[in-house]
PDB file with SEQRES, HELIX, SHEET and CRYST1 records, atoms N, CA, C and O in Angstrom:
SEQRES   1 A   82  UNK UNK UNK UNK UNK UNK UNK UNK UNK UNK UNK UNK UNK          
SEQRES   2 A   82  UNK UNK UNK UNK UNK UNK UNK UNK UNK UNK UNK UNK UNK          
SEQRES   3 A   82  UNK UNK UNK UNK UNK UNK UNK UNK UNK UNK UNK UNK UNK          
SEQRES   4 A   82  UNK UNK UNK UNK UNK UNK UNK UNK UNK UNK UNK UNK UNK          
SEQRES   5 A   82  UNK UNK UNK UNK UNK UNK UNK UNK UNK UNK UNK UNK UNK          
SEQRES   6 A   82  UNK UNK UNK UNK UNK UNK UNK UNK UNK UNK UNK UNK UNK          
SEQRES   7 A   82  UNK UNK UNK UNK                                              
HELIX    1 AA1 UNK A    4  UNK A   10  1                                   7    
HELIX    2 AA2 UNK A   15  UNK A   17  5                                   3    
HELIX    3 AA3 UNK A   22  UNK A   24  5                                   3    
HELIX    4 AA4 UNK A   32  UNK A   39  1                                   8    
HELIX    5 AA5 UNK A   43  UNK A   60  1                                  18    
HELIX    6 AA6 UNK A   63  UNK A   77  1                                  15    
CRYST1    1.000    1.000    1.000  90.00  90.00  90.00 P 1           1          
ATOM      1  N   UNK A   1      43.530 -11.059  28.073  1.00  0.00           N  
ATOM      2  CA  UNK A   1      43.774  -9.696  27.649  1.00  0.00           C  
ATOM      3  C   UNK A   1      42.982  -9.370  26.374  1.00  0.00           C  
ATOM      4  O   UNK A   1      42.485  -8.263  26.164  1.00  0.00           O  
ATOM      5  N   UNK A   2      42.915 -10.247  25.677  1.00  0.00           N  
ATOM      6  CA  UNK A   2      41.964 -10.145  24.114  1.00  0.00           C  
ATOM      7  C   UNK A   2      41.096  -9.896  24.115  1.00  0.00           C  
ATOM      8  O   UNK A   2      40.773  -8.978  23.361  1.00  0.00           O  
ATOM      9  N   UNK A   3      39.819 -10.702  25.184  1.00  0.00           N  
ATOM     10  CA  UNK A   3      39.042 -10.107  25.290  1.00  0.00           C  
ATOM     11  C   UNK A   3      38.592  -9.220  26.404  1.00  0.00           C  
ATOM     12  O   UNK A   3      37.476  -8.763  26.155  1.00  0.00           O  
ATOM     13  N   UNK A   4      38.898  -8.967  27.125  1.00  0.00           N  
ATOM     14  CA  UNK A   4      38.686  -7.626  27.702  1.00  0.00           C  
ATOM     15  C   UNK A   4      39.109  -6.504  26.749  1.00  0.00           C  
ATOM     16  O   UNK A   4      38.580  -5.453  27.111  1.00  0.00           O  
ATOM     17  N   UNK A   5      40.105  -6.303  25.334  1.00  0.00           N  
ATOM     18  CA  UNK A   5      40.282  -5.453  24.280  1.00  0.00           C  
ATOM     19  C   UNK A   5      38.469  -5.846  23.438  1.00  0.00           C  
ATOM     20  O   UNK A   5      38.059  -4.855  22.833  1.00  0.00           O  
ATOM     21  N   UNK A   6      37.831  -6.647  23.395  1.00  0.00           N  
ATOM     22  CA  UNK A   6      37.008  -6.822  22.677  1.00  0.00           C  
ATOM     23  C   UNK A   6      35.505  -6.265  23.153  1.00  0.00           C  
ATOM     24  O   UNK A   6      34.522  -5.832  22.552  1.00  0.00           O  
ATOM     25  N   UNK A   7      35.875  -6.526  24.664  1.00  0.00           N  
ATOM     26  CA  UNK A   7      34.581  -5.836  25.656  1.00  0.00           C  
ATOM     27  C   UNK A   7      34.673  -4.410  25.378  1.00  0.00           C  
ATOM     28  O   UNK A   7      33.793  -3.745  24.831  1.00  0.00           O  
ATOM     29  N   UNK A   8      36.010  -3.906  25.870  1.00  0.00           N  
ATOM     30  CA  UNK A   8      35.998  -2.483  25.658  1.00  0.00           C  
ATOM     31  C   UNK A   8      36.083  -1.817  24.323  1.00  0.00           C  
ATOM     32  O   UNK A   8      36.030  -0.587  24.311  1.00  0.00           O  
ATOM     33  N   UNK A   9      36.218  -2.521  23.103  1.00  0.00           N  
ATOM     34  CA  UNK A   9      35.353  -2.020  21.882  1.00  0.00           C  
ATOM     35  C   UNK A   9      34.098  -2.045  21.503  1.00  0.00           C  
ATOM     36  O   UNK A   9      33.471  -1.237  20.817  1.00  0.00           O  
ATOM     37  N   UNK A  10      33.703  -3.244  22.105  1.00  0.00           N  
ATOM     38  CA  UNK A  10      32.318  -3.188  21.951  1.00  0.00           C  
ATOM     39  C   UNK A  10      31.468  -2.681  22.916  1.00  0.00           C  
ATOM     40  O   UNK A  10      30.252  -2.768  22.745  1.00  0.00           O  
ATOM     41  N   UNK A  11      32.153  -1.913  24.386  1.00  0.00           N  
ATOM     42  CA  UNK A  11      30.906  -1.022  24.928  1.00  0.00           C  
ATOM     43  C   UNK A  11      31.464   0.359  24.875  1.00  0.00           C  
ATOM     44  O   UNK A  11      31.113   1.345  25.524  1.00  0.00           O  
ATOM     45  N   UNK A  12      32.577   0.219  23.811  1.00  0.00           N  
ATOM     46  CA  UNK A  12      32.742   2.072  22.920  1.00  0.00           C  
ATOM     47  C   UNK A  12      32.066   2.384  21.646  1.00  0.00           C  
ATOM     48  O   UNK A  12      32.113   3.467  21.063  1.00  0.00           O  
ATOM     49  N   UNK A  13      31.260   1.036  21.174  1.00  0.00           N  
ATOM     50  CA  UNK A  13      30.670   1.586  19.723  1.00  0.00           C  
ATOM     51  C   UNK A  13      29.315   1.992  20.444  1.00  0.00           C  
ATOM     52  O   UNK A  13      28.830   1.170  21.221  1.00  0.00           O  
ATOM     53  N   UNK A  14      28.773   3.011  20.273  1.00  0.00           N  
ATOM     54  CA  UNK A  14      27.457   3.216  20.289  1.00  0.00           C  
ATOM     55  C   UNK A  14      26.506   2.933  20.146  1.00  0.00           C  
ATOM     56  O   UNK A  14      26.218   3.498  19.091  1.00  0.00           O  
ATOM     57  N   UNK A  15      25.159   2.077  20.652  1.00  0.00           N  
ATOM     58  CA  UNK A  15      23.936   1.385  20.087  1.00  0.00           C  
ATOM     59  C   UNK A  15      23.805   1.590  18.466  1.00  0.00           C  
ATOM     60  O   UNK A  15      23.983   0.736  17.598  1.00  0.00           O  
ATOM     61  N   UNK A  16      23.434   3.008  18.303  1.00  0.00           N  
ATOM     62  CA  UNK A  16      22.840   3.247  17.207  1.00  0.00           C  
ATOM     63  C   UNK A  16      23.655   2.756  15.821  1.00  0.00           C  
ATOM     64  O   UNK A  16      23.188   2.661  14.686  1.00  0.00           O  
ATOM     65  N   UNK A  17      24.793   2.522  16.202  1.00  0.00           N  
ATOM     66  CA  UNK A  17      25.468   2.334  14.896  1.00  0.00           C  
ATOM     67  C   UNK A  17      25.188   0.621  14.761  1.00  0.00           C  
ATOM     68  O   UNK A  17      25.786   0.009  13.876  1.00  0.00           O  
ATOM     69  N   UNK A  18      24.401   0.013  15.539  1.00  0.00           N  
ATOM     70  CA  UNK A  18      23.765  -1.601  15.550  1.00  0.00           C  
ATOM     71  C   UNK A  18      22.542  -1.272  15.027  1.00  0.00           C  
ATOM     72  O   UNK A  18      22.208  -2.338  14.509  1.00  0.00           O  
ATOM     73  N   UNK A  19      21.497  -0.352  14.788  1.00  0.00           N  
ATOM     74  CA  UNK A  19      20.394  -0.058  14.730  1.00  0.00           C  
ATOM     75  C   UNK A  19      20.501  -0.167  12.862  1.00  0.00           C  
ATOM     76  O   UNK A  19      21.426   0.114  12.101  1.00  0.00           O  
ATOM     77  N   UNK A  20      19.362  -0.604  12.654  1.00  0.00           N  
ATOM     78  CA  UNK A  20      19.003  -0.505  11.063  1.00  0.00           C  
ATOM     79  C   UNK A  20      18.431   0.667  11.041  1.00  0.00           C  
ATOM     80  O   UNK A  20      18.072   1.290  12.041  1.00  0.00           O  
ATOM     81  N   UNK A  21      18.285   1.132   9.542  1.00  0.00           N  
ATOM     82  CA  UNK A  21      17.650   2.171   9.217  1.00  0.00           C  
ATOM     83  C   UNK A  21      15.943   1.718   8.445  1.00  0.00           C  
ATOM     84  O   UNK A  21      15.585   0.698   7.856  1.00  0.00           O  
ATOM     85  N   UNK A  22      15.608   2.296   8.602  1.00  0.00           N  
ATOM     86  CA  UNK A  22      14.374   2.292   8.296  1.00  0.00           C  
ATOM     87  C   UNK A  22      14.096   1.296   6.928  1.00  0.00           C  
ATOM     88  O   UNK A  22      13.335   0.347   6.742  1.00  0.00           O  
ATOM     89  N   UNK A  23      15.228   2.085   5.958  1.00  0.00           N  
ATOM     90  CA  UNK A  23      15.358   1.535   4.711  1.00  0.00           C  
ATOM     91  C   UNK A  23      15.722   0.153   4.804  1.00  0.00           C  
ATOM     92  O   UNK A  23      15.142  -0.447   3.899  1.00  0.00           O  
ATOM     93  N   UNK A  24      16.355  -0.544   5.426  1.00  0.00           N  
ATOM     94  CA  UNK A  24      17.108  -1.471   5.560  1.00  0.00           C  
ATOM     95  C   UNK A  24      15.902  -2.789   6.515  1.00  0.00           C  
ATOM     96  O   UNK A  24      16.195  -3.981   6.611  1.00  0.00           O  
ATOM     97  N   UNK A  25      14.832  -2.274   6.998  1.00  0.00           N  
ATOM     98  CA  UNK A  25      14.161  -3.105   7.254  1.00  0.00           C  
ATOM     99  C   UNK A  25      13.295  -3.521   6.751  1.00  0.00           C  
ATOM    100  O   UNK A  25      12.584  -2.804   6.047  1.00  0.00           O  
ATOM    101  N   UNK A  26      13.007  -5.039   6.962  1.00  0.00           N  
ATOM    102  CA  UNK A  26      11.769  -5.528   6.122  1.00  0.00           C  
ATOM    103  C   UNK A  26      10.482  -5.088   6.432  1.00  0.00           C  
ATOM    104  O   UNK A  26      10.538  -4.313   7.387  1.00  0.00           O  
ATOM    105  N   UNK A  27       9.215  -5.279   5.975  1.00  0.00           N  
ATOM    106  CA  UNK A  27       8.091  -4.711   6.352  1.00  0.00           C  
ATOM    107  C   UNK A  27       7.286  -5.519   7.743  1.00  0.00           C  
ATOM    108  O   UNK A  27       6.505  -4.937   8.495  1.00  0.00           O  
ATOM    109  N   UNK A  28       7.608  -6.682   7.838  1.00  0.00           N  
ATOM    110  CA  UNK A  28       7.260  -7.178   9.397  1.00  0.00           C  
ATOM    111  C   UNK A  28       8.544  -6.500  10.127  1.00  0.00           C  
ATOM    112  O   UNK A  28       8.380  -7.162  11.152  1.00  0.00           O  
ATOM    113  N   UNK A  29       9.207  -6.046  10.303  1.00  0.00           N  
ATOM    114  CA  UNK A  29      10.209  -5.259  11.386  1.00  0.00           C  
ATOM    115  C   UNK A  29       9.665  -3.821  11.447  1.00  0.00           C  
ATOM    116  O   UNK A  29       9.541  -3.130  12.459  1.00  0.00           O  
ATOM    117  N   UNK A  30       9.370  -3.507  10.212  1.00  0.00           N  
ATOM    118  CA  UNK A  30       8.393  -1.566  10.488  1.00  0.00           C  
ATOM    119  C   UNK A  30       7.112  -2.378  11.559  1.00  0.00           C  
ATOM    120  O   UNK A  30       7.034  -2.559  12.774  1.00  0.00           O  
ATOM    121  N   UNK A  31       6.554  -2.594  10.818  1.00  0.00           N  
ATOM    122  CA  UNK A  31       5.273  -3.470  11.514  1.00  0.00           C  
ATOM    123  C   UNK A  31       5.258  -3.429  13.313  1.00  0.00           C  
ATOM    124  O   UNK A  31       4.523  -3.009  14.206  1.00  0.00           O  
ATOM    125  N   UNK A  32       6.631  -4.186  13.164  1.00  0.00           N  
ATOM    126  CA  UNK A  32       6.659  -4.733  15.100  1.00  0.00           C  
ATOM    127  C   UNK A  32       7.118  -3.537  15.507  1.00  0.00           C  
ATOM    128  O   UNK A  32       6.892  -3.365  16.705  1.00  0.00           O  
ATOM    129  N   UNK A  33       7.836  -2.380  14.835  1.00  0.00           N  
ATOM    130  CA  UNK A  33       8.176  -1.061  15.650  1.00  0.00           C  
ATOM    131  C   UNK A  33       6.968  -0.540  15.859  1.00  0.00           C  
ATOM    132  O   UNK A  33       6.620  -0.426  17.034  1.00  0.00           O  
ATOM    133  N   UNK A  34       6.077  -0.118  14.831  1.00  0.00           N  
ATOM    134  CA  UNK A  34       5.000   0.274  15.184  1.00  0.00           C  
ATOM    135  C   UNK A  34       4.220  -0.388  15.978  1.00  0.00           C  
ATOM    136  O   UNK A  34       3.525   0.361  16.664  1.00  0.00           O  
ATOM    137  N   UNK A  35       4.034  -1.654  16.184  1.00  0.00           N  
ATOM    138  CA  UNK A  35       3.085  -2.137  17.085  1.00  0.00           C  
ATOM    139  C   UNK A  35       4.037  -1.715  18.598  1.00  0.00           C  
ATOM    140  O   UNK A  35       3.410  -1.565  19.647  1.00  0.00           O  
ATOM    141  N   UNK A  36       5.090  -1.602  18.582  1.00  0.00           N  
ATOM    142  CA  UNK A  36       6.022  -1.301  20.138  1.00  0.00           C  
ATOM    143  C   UNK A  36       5.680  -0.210  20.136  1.00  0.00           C  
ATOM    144  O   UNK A  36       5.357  -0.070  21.316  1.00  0.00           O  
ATOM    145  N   UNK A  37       5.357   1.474  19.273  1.00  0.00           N  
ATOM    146  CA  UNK A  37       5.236   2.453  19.635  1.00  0.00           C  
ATOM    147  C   UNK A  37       3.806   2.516  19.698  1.00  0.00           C  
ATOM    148  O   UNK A  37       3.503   3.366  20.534  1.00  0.00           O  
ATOM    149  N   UNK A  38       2.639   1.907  19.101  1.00  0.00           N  
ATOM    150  CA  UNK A  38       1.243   1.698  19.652  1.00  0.00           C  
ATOM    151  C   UNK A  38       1.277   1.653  21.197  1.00  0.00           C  
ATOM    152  O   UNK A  38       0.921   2.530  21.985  1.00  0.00           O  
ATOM    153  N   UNK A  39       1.923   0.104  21.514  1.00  0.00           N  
ATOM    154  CA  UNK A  39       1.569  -0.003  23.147  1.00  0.00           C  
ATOM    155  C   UNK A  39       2.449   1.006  23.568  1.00  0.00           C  
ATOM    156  O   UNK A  39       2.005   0.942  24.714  1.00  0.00           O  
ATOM    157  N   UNK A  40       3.209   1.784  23.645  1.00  0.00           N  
ATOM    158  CA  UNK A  40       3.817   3.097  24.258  1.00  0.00           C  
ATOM    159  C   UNK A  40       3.057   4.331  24.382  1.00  0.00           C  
ATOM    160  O   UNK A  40       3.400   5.341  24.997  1.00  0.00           O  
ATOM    161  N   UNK A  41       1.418   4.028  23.382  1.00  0.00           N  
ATOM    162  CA  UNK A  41       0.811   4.856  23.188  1.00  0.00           C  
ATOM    163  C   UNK A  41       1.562   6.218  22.460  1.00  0.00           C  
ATOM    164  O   UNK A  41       1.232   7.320  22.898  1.00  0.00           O  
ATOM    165  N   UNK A  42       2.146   6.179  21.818  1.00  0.00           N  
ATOM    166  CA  UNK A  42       2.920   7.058  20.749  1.00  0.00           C  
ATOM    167  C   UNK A  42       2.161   7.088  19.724  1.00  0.00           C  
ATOM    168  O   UNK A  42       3.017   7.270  18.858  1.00  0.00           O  
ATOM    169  N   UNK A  43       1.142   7.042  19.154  1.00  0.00           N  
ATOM    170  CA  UNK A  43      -0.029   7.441  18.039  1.00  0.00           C  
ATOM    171  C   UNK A  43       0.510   7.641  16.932  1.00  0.00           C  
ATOM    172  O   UNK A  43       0.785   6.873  16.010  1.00  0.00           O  
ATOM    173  N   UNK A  44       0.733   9.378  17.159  1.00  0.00           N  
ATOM    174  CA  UNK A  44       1.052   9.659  15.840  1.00  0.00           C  
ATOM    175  C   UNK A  44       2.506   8.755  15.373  1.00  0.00           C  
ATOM    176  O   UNK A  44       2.328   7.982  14.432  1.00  0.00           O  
ATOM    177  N   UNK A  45       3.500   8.790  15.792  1.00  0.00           N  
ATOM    178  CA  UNK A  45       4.686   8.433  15.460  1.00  0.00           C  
ATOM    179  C   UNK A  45       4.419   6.445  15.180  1.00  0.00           C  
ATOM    180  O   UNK A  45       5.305   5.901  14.521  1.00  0.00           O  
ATOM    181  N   UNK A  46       3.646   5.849  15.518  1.00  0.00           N  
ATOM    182  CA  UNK A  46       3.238   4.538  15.184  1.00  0.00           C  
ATOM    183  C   UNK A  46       2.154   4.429  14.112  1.00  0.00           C  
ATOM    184  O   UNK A  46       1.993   3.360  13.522  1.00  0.00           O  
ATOM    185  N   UNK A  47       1.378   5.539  13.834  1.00  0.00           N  
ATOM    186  CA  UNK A  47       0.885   5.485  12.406  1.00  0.00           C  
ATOM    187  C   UNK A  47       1.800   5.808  11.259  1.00  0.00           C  
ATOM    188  O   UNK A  47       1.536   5.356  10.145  1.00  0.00           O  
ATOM    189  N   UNK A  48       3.132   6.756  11.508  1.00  0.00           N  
ATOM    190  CA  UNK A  48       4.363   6.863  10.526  1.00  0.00           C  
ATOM    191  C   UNK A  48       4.578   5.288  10.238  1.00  0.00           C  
ATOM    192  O   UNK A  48       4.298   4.687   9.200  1.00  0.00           O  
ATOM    193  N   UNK A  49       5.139   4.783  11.405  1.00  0.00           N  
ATOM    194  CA  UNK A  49       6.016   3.622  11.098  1.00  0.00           C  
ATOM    195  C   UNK A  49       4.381   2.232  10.800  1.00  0.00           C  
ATOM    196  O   UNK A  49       4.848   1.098  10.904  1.00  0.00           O  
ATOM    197  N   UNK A  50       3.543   2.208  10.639  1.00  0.00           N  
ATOM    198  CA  UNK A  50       2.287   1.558  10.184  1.00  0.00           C  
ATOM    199  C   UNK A  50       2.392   2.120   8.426  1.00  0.00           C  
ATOM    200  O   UNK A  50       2.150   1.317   7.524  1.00  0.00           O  
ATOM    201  N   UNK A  51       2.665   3.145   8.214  1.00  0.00           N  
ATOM    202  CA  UNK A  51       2.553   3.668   7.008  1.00  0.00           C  
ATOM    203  C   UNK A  51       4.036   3.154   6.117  1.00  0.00           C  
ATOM    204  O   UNK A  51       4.166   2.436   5.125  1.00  0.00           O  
ATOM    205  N   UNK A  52       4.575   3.547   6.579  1.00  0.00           N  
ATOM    206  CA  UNK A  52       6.438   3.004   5.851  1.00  0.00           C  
ATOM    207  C   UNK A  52       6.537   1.265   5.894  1.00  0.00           C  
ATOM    208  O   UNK A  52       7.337   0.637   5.200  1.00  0.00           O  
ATOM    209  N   UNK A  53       5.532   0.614   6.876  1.00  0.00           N  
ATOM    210  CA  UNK A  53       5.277  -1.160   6.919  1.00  0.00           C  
ATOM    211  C   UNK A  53       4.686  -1.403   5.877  1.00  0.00           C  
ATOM    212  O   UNK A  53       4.907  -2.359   5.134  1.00  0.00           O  
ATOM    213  N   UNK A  54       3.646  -0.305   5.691  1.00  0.00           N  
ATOM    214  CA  UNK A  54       2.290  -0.414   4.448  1.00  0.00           C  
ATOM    215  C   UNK A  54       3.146  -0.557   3.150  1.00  0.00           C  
ATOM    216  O   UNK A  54       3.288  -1.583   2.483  1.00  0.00           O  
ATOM    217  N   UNK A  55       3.736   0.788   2.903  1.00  0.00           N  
ATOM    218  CA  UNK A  55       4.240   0.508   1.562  1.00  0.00           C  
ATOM    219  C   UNK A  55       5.390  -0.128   1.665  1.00  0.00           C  
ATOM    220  O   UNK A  55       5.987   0.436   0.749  1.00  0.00           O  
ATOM    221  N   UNK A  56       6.431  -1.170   2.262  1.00  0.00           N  
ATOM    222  CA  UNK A  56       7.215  -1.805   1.967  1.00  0.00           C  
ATOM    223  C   UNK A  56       6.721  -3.110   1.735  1.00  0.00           C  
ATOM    224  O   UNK A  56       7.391  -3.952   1.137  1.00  0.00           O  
ATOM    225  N   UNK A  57       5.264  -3.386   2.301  1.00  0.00           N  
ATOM    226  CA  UNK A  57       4.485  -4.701   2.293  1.00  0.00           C  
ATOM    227  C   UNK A  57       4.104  -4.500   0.958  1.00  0.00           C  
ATOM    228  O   UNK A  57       4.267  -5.476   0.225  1.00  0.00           O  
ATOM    229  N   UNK A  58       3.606  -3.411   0.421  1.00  0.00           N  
ATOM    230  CA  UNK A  58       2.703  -3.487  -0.653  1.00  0.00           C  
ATOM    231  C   UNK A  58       3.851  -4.023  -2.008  1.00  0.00           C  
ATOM    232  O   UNK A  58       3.769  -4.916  -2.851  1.00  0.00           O  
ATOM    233  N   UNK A  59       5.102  -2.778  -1.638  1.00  0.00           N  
ATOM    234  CA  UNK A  59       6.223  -3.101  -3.138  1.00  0.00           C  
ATOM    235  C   UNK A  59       6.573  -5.070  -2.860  1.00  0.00           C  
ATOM    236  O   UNK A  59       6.455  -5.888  -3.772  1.00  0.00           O  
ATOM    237  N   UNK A  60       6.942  -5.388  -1.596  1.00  0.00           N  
ATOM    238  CA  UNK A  60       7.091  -6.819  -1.407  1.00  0.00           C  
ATOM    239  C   UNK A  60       5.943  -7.598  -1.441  1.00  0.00           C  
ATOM    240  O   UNK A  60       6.235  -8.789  -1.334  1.00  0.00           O  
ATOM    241  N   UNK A  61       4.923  -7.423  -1.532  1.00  0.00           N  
ATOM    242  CA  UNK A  61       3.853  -8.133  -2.257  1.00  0.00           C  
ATOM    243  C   UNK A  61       3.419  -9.221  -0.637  1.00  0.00           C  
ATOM    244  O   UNK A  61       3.379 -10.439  -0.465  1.00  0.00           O  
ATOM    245  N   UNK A  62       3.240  -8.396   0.004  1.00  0.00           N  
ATOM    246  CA  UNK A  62       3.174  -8.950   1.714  1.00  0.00           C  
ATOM    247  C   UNK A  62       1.595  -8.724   1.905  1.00  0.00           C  
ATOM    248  O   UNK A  62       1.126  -7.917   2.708  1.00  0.00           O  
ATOM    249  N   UNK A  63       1.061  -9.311   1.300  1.00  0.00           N  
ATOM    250  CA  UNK A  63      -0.442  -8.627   1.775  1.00  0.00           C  
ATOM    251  C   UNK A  63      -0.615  -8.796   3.785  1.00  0.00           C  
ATOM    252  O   UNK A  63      -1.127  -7.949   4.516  1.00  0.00           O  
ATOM    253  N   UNK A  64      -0.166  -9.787   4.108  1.00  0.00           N  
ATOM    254  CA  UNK A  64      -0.359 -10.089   5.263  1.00  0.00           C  
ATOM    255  C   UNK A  64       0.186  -8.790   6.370  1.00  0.00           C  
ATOM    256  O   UNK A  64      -0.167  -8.506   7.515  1.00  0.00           O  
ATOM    257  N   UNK A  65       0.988  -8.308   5.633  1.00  0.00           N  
ATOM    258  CA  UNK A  65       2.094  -6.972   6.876  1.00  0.00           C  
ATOM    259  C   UNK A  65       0.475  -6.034   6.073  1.00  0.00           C  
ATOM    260  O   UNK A  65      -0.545  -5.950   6.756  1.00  0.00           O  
ATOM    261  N   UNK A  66       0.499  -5.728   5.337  1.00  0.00           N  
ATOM    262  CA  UNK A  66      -0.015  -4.890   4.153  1.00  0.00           C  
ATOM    263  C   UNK A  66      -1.199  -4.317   5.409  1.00  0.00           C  
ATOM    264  O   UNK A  66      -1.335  -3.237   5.986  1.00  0.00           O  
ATOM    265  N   UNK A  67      -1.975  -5.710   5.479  1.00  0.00           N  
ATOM    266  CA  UNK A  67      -3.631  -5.630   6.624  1.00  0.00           C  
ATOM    267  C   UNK A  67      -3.355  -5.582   7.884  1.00  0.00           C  
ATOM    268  O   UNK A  67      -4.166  -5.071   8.657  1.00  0.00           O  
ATOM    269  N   UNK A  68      -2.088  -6.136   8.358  1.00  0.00           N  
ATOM    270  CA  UNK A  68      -1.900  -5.514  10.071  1.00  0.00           C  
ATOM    271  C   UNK A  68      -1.487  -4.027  10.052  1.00  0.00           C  
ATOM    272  O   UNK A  68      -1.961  -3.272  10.900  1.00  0.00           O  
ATOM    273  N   UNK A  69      -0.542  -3.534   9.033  1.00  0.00           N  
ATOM    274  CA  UNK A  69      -0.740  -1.835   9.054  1.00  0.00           C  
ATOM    275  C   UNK A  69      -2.089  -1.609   9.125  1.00  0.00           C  
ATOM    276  O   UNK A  69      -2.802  -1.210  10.046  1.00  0.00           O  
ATOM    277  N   UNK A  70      -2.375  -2.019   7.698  1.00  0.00           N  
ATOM    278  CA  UNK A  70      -3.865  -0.769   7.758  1.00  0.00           C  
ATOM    279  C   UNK A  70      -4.547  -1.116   9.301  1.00  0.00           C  
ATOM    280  O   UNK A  70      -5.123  -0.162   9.822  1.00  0.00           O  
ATOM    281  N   UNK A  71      -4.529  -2.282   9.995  1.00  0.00           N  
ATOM    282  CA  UNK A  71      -5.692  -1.879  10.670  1.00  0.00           C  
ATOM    283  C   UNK A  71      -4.949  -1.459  12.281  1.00  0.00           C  
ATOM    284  O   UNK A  71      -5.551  -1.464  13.355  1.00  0.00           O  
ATOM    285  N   UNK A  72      -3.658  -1.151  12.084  1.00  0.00           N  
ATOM    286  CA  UNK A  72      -2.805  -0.992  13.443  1.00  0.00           C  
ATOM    287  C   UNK A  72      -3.108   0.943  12.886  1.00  0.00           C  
ATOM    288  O   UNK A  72      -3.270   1.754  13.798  1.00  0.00           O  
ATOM    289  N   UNK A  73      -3.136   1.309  11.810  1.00  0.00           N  
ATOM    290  CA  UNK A  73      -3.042   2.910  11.678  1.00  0.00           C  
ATOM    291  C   UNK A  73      -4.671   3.026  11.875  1.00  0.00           C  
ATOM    292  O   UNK A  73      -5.093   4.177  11.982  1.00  0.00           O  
ATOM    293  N   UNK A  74      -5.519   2.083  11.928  1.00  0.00           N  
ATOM    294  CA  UNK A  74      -6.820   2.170  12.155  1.00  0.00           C  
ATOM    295  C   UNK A  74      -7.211   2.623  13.550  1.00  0.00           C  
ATOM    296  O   UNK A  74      -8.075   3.473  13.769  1.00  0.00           O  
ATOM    297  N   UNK A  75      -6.580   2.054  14.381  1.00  0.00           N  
ATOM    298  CA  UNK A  75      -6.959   1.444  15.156  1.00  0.00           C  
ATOM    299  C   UNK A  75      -6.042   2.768  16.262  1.00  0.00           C  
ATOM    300  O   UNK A  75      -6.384   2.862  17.440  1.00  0.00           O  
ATOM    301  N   UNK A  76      -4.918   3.680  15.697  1.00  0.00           N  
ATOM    302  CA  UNK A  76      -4.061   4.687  16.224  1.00  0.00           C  
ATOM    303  C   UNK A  76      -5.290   5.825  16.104  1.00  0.00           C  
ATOM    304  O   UNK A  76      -6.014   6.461  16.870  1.00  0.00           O  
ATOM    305  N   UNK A  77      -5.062   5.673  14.605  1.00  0.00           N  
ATOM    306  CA  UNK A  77      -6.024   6.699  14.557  1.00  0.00           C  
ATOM    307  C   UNK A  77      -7.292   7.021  15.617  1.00  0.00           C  
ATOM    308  O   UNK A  77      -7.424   8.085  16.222  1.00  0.00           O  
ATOM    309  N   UNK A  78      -8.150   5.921  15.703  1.00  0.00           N  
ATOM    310  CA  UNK A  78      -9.205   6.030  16.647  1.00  0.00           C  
ATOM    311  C   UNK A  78      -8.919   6.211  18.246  1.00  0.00           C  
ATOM    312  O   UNK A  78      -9.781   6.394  19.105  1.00  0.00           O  
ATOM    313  N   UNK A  79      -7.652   6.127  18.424  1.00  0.00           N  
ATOM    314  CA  UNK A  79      -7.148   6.305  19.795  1.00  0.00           C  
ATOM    315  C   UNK A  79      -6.603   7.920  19.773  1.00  0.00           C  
ATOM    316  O   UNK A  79      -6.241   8.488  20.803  1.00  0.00           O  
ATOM    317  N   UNK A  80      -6.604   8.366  18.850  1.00  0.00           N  
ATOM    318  CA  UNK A  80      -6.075   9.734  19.341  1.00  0.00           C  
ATOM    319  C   UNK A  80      -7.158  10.779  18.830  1.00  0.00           C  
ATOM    320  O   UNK A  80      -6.873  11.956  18.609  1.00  0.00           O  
ATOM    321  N   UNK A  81      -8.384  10.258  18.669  1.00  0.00           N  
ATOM    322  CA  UNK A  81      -9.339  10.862  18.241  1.00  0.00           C  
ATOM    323  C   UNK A  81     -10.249  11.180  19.644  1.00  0.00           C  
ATOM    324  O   UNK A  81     -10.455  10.228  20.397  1.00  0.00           O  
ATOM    325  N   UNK A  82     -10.683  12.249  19.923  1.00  0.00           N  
ATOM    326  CA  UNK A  82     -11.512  12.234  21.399  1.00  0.00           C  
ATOM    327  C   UNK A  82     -12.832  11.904  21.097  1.00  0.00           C  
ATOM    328  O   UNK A  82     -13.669  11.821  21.996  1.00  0.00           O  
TER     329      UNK A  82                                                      
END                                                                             
């Protein structure tokens, strides 16, 4: 009985309230969203999240996230360019 009370709370909370916020992620997690909305071909909205990776790499001193942004917003950019 307990857990079937535990199933049915947990498929009444809503995804999103499991979801981090933007703020709350590190700069390799912006990073891998944006690289998931790249291959979705979502451009503009994966150079946002390339840009919010950029500067959380830069304040955390990540050079490594820092150069897969720049060259993942590089690389958007030139894809939505005709």
């Amino acid at each position: 009985m307990r857990s079937l009370l535990v199933a049915l709370f947990v498929l009444s909370v809503p995804a999103a309230a499991f979801a981090q916020s933007d703020a709350q992620k590190s700069a390799t997690q912006l990073w891998g969203d944006g690289s998931r909305l790249e291959s979705d071909k979502e451009f503009p909205k994966a150079i946002e999240q390339y840009n919010k990776a950029l500067t959380k790499a830069v304040a955390d001193k990540r050079n490594d996230v820092a150069a897969k942004s720049l060259v993942g917003i590089g690389r958007c950019s030139e894809s939505i360019r005709p």
